[in-house]
C-alpha positions as YAML, in Angstrom:
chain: A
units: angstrom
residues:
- id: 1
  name: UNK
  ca: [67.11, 109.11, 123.70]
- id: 2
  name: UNK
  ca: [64.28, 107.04, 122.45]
- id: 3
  name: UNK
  ca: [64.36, 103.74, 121.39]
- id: 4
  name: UNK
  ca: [62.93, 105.06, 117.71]
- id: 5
  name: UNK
  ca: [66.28, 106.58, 117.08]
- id: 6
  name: UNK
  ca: [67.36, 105.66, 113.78]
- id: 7
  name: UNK
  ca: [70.81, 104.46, 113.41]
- id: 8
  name: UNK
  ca: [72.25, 107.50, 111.36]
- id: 9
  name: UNK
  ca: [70.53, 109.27, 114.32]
- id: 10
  name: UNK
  ca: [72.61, 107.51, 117.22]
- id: 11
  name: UNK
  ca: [75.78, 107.51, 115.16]
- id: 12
  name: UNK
  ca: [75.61, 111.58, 115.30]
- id: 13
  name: UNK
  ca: [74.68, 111.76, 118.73]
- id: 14
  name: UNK
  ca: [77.73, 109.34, 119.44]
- id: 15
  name: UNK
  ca: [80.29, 111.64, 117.47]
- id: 16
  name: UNK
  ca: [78.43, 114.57, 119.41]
- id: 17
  name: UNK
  ca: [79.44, 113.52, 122.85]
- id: 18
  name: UNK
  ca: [82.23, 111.61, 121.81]
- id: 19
  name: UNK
  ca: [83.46, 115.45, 120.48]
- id: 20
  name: UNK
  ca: [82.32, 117.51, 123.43]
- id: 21
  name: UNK
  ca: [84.14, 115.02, 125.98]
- id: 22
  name: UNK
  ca: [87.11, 115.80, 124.00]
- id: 23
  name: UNK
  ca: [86.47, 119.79, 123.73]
- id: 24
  name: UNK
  ca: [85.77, 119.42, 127.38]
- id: 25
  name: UNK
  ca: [89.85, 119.28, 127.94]
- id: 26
  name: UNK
  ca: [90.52, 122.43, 126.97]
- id: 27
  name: UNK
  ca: [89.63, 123.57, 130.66]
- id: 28
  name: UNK
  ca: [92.11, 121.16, 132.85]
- id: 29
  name: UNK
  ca: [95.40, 122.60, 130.52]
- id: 30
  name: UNK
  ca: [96.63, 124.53, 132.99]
- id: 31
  name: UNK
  ca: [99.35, 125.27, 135.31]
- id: 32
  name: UNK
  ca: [100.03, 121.55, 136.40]
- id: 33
  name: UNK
  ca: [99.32, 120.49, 133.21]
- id: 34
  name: UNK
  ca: [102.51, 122.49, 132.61]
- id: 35
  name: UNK
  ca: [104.59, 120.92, 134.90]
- id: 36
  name: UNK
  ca: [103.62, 117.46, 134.05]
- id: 37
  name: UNK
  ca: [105.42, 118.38, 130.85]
- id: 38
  name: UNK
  ca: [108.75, 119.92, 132.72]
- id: 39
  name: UNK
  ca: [108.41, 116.79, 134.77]
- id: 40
  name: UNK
  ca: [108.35, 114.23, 132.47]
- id: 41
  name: UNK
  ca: [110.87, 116.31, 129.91]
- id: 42
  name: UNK
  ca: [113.69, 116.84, 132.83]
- id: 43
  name: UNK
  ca: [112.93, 113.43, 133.93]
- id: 44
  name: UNK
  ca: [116.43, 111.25, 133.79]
- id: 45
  name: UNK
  ca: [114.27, 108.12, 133.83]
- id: 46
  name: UNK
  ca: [111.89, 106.50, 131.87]
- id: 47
  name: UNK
  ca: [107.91, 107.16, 131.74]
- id: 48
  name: UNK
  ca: [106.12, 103.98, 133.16]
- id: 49
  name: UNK
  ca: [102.73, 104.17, 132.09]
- id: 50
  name: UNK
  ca: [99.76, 101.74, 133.44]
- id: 51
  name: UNK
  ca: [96.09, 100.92, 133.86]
- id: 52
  name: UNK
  ca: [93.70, 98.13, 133.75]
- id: 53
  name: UNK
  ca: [90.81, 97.00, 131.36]
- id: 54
  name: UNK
  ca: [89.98, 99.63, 128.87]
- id: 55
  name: UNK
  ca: [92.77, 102.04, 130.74]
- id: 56
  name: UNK
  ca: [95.78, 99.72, 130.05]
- id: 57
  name: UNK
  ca: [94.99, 99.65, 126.11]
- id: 58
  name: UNK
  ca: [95.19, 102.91, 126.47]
- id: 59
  name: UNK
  ca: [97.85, 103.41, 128.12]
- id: 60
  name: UNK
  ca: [99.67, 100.83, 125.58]
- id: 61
  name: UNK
  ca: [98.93, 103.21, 123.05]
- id: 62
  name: UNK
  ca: [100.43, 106.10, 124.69]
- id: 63
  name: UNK
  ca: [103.45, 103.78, 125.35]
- id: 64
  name: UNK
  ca: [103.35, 103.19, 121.27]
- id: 65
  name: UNK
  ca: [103.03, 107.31, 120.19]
- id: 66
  name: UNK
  ca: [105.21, 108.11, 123.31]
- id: 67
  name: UNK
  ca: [108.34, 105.86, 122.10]
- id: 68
  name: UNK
  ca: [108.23, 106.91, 118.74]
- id: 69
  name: UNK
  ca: [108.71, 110.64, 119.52]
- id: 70
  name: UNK
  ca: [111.58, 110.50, 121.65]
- id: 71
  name: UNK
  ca: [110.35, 110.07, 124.96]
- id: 72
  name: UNK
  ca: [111.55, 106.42, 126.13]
- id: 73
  name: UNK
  ca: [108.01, 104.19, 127.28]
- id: 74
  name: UNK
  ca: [106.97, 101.45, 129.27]
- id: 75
  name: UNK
  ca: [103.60, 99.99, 129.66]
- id: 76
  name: UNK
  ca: [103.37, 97.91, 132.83]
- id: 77
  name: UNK
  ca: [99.62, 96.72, 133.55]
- id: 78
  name: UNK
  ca: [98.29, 97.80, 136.83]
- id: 79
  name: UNK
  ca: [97.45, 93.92, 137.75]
- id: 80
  name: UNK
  ca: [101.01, 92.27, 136.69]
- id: 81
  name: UNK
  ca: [102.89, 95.46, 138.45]
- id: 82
  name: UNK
  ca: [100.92, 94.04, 142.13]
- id: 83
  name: UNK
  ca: [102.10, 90.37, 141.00]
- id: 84
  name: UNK
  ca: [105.66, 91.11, 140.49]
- id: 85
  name: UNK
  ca: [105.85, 93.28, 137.85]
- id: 86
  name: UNK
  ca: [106.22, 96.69, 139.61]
- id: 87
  name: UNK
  ca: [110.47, 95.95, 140.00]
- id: 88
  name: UNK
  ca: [110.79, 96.95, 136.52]
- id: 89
  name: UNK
  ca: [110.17, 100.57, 138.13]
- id: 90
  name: UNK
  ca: [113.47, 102.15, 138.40]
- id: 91
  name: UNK
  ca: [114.25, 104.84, 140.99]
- id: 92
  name: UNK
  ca: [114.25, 107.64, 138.37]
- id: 93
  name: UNK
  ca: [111.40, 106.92, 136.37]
- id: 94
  name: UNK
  ca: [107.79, 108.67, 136.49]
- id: 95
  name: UNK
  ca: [105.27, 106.28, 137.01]
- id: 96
  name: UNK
  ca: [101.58, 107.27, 134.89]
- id: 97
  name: UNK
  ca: [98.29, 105.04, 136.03]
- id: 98
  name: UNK
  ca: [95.02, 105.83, 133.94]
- id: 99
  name: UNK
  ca: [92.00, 105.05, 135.43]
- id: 100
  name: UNK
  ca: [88.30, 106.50, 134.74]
- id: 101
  name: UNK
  ca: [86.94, 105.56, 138.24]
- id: 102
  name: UNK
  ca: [90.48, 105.79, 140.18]
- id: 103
  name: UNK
  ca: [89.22, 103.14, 142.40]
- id: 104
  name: UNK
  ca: [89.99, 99.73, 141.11]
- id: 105
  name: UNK
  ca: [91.05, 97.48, 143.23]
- id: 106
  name: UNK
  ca: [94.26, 96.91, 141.56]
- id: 107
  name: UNK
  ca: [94.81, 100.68, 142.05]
- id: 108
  name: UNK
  ca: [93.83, 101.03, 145.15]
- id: 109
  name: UNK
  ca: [96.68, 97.81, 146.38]
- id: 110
  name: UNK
  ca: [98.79, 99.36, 144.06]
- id: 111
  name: UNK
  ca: [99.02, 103.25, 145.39]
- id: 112
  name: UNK
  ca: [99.52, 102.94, 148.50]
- id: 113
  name: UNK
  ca: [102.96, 100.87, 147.59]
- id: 114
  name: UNK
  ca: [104.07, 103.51, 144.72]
- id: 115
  name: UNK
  ca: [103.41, 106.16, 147.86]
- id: 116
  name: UNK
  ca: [106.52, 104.58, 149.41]
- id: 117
  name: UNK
  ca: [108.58, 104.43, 146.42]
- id: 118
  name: UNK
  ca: [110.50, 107.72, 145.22]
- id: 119
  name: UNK
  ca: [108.83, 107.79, 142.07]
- id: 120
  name: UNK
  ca: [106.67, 110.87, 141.26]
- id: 121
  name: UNK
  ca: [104.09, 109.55, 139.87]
- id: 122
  name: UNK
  ca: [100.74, 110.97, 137.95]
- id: 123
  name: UNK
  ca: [97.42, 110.25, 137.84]
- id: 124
  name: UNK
  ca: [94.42, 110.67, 134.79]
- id: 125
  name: UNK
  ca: [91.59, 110.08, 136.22]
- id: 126
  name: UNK
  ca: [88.20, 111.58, 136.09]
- id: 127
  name: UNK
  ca: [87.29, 110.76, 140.05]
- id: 128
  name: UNK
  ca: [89.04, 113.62, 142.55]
- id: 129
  name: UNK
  ca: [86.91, 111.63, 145.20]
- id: 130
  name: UNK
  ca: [89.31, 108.47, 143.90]
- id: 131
  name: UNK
  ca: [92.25, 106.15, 145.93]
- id: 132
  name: UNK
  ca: [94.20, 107.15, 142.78]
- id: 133
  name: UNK
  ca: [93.47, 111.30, 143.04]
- id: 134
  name: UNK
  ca: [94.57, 111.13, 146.99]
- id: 135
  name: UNK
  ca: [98.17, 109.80, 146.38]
- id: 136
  name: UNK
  ca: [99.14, 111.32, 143.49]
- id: 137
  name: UNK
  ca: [101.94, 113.84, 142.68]
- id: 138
  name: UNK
  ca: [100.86, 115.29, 140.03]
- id: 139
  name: UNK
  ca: [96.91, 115.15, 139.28]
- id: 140
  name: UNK
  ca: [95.31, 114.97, 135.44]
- id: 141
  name: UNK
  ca: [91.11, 115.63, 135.96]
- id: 142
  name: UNK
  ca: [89.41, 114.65, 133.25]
- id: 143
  name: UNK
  ca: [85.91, 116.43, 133.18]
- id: 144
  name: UNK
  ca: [83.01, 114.21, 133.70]
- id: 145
  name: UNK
  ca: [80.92, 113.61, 130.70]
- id: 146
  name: UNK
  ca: [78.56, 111.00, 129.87]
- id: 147
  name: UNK
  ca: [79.02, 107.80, 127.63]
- id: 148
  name: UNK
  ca: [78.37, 107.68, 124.34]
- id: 149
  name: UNK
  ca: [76.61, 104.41, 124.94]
- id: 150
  name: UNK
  ca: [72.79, 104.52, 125.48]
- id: 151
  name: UNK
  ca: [72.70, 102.80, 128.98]
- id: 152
  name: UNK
  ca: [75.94, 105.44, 130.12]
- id: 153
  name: UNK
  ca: [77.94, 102.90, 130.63]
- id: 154
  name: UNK
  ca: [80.47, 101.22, 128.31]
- id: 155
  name: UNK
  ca: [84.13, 103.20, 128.11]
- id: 156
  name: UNK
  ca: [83.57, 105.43, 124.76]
- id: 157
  name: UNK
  ca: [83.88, 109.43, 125.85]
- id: 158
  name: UNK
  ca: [85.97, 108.41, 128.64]
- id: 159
  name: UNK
  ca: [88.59, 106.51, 126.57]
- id: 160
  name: UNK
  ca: [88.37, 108.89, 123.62]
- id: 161
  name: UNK
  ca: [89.19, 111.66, 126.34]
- id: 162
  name: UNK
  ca: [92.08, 109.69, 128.29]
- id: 163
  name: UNK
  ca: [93.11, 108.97, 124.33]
- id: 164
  name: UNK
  ca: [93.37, 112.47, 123.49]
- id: 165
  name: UNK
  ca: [95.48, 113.52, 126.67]
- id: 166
  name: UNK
  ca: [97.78, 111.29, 126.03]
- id: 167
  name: UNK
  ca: [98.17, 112.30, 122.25]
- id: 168
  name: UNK
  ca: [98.37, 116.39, 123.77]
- id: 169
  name: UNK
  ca: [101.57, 114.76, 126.07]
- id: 170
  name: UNK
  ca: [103.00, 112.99, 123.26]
- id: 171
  name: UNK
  ca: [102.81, 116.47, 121.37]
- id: 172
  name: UNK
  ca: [104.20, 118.82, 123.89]
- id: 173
  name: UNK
  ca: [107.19, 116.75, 124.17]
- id: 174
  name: UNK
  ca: [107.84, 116.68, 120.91]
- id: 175
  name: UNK
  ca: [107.59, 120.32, 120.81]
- id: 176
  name: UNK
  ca: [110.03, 120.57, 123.98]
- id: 177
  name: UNK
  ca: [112.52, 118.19, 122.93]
- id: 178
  name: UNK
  ca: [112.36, 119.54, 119.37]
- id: 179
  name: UNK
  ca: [112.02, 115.84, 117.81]
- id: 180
  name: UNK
  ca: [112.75, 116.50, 113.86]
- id: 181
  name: UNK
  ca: [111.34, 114.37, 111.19]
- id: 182
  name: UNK
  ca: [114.39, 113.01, 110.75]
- id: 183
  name: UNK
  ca: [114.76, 111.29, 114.02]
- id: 184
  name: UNK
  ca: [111.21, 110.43, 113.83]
- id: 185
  name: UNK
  ca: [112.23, 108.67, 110.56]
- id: 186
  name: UNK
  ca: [114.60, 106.71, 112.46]
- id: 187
  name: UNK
  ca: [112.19, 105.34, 114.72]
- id: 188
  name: UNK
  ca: [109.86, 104.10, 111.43]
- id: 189
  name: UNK
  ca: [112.09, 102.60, 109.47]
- id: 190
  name: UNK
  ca: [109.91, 99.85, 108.11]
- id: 191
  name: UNK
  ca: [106.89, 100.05, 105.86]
- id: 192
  name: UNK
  ca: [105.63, 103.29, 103.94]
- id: 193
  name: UNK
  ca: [106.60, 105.68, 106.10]
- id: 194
  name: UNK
  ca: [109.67, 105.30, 106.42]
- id: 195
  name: UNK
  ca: [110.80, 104.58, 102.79]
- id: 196
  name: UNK
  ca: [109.01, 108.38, 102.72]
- id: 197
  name: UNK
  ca: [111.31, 109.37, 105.49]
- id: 198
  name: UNK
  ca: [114.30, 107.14, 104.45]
- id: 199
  name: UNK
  ca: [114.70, 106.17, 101.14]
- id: 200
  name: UNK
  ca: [117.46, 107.85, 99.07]
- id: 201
  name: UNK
  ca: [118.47, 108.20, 95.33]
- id: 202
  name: UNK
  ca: [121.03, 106.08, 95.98]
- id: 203
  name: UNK
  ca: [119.10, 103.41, 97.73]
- id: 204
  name: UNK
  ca: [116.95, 103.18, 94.01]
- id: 205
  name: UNK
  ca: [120.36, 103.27, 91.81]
- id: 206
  name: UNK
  ca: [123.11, 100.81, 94.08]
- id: 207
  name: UNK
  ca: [122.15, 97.95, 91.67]
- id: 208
  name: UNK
  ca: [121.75, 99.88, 88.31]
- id: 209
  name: UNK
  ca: [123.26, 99.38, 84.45]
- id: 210
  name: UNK
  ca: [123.72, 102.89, 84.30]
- id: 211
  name: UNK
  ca: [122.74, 104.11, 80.54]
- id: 212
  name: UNK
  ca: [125.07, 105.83, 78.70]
- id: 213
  name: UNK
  ca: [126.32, 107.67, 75.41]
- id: 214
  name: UNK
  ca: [129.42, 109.33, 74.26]
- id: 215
  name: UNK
  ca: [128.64, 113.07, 72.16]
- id: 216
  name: UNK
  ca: [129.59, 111.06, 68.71]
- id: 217
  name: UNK
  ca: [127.43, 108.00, 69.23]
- id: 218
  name: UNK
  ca: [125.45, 107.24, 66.56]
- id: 219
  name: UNK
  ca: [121.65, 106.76, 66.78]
- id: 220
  name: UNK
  ca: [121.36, 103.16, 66.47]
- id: 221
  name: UNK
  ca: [123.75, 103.00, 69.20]
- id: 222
  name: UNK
  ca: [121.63, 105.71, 71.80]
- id: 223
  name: UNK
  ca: [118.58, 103.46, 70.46]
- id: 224
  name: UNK
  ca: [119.65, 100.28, 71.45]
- id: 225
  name: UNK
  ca: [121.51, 101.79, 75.02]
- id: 226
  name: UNK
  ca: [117.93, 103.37, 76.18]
- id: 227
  name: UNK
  ca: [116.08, 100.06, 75.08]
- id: 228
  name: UNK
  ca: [119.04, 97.95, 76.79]
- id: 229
  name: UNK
  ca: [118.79, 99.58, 80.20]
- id: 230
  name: UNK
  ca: [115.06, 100.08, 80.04]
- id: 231
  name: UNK
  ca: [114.98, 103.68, 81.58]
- id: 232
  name: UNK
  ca: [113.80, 105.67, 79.20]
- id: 233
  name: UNK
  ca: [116.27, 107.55, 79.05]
- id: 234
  name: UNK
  ca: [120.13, 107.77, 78.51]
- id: 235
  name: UNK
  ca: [123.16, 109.90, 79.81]
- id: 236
  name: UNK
  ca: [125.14, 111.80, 77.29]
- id: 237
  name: UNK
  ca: [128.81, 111.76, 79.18]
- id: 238
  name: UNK
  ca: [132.53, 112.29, 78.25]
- id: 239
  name: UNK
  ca: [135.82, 110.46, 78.70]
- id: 240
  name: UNK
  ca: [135.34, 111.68, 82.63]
- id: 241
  name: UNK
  ca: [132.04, 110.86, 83.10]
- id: 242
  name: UNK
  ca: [130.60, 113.98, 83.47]
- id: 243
  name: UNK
  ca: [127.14, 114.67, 82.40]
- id: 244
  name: UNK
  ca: [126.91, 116.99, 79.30]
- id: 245
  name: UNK
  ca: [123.02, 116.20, 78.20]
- id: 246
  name: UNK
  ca: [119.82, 113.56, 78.51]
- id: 247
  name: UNK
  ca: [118.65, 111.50, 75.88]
- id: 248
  name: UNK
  ca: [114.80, 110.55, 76.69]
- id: 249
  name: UNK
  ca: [112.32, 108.00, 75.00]
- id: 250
  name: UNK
  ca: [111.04, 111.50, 74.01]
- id: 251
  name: UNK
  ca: [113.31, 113.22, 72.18]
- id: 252
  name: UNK
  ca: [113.72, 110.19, 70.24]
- id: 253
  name: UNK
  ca: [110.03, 110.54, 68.53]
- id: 254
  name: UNK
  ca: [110.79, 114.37, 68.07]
- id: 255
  name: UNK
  ca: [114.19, 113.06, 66.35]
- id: 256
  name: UNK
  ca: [111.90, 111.03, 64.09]
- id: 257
  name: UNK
  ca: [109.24, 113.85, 63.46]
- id: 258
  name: UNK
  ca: [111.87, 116.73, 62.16]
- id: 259
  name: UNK
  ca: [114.03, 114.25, 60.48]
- id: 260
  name: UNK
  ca: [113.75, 111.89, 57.19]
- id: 261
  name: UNK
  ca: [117.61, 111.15, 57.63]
- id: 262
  name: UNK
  ca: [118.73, 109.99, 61.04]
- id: 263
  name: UNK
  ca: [122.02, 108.26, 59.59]
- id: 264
  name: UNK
  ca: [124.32, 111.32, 60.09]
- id: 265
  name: UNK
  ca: [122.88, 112.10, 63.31]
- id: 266
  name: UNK
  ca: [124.62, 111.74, 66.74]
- id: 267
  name: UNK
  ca: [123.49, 111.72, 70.10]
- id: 268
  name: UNK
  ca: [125.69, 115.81, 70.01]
- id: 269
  name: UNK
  ca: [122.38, 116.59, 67.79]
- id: 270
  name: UNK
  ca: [119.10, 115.60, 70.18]
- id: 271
  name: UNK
  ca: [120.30, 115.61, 73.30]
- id: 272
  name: UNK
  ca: [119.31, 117.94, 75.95]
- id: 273
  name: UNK
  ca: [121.90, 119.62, 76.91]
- id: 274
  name: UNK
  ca: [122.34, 120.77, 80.69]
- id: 275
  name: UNK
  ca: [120.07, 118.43, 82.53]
- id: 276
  name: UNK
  ca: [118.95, 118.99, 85.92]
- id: 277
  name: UNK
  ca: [121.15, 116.72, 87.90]
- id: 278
  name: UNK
  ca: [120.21, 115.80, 91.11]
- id: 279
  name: UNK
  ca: [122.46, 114.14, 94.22]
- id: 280
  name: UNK
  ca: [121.85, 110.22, 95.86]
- id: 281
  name: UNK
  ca: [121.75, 112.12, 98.97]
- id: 282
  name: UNK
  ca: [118.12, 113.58, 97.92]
- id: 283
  name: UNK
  ca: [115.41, 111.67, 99.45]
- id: 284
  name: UNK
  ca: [112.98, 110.06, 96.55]
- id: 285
  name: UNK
  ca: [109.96, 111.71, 98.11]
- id: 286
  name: UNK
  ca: [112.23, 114.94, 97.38]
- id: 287
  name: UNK
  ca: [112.75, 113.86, 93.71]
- id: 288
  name: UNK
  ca: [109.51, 112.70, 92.86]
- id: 289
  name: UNK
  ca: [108.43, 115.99, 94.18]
- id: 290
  name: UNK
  ca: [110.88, 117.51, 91.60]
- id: 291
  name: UNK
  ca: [109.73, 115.30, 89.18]
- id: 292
  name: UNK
  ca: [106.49, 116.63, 89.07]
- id: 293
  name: UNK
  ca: [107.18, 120.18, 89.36]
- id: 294
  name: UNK
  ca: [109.37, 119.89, 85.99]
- id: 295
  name: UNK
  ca: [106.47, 117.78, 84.12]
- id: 296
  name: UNK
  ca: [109.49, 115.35, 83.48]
- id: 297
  name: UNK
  ca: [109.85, 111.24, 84.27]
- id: 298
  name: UNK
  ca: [113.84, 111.00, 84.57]
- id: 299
  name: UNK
  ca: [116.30, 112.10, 86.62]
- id: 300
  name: UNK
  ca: [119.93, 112.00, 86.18]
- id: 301
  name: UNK
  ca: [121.68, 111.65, 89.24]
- id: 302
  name: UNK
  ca: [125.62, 112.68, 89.90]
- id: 303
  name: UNK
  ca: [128.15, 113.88, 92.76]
- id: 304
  name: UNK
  ca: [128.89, 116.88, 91.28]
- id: 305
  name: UNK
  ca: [132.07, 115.25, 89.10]
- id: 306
  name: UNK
  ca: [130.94, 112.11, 87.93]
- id: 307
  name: UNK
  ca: [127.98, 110.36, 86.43]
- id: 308
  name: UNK
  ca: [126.21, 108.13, 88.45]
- id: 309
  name: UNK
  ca: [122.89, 106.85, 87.63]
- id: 310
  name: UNK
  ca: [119.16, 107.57, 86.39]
- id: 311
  name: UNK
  ca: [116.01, 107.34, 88.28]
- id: 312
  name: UNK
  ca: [112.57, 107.19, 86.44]
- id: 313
  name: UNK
  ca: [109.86, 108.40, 88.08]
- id: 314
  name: UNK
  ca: [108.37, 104.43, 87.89]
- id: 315
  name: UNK
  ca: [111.56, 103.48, 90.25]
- id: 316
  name: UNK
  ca: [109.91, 106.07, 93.11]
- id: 317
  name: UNK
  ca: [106.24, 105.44, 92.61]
- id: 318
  name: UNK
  ca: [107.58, 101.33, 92.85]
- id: 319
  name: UNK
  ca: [108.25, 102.10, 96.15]
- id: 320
  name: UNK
  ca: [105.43, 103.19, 97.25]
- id: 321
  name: UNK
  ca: [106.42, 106.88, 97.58]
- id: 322
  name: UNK
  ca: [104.19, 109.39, 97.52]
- id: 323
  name: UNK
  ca: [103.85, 113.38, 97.75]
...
């Protein structure tokens, strides 16, 4: 490429190579590429993943994606495990190293050592003519393709490649093991994700005033329990608590559109009778779901006998919840 290349221009021609080094994989998932995945699923151990310099943040990430999913991780780099480090490797665990060139010199000490121990152990690399490639069990070739760099030569369609590998492991496991969103939420339960993945009704309602009206409560009294409890809404209930109709901010104004007398009223007269009551079990993303589908803000939430609370859709969005 010239040295005129504009920088829109070099961006391009980075994603370019960047996205045939990746397309280039679709040719080395084969066979063994198969087994690696029996291997590492029947495998009563752990998978001990490791590399050096670009390789070993790499393989950290693996380590990350590979833990989440089900499939227990450790990243041991390739220097500490020739310092030490390498007695963390149990006798059934499969041992991973990542390395472009396959030659390091922390691989090549290290190889000849892991050749001794019982471990099976696997190699990425994109050298066959490598230290690495010659004593492993199980052999991972990525295709050669150039850099994205300009002078060839700083780690860019190499790691995006040894990246991507690692994410198509992390997949097939989670295939074979069939790891559910649920136990997925388990692993995340901090931050966004996993109040999308966690978070129940009941987690929003544990604290809550619950609102509610009897059938023959007057007006002022529905007013002042919906302005009270500041949900927009209130539960119309009987002596057992069970939910016989919703009382919203909304039909409130209607009450005040159709009538000029409101002093005989009762809550019997504007509720809504029937409301769609929902259990604590359901997840909020679930509700706010609902929520949306019924063009409604309120939900009033109940075990099937008894009244127990009301989430607004503000309570779920709050949270950070989102469909």
């Amino acid at each position: 490429m010239t040295s005129a290349i504009t920088t829109k221009e070099l961006a391009l021609h980075t994603l370019k190579l960047e996205t045939q080094a990746i397309e280039s994989l679709y040719s080395i998932i084969d066979e063994e590429f198969e087994k690696i995945i029996d291997n590492i699923y029947a495998s009563k151990g752990r998978l001990i993943i490791s590399g050096i310099g670009k390789s070993a943040i790499v393989a950290q990430k693996m380590v990350a994606t590979l833990n989440s999913t089900g499939t227990p991780s450790i990243f041991l780099h390739a220097a500490d495990a020739i310092h030490g480090d390498l007695g963390m490797v149990l006798k059934d665990d499969i041992v991973c190293l990542i390395s472009k060139s396959g030659n390091s010199p922390e691989i090549q000490n290290l190889m000849p050592i892991l050749d001794r121990m019982p471990n099976h152990v696997i190699a990425i690399t994109n050298k066959k003519e490598s230290t690495l490639y010659h004593y492993a069990d199980s052999r991972i070739l990525i295709p050669h393709t150039p850099e994205a760099d300009p002078n060839n030569l700083a780690p860019t369609s190499s790691t995006i490649s040894h990246i991507a590998i690692g994410d198509v492991i992390a997949v097939c496991l989670i295939k074979k093991r069939g790891f559910s969103s649920s136990q997925f939420a388990q692993n995340h339960p901090g931050g966004q994700l996993g109040k999308q993945l966690l978070l129940r009704l009941s987690d929003l309602i544990k604290d809550q005033d619950k609102p509610s009206v009897y059938l023959d409560a007057s007006i002022q009294e529905v007013i002042h329990e919906i302005s009270s409890k500041r949900l927009g809404a209130t539960a119309v209930i009987n002596d057992q608590e069970q939910i016989l109709g919703v009382i919203t901010d909304g039909d409130l104004r209607r009450m005040l559109s159709k009538h000029q007398n409101i002093q005989e009223l009762t809550a019997s007269d504007i509720m809504t009778a029937d409301p769609i009551q929902v259990s604590p079990d359901m997840l909020a993303a679930e509700a706010l779901s609902l929520l949306n589908q019924k063009n409604i803000t309120t939900l009033l939430v109940s075990d099937k006998e008894k009244y127990i609370g009301i989430v607004h859709i503000h309570d779920i969005l709050r949270e950070g919840i989102q469909v």
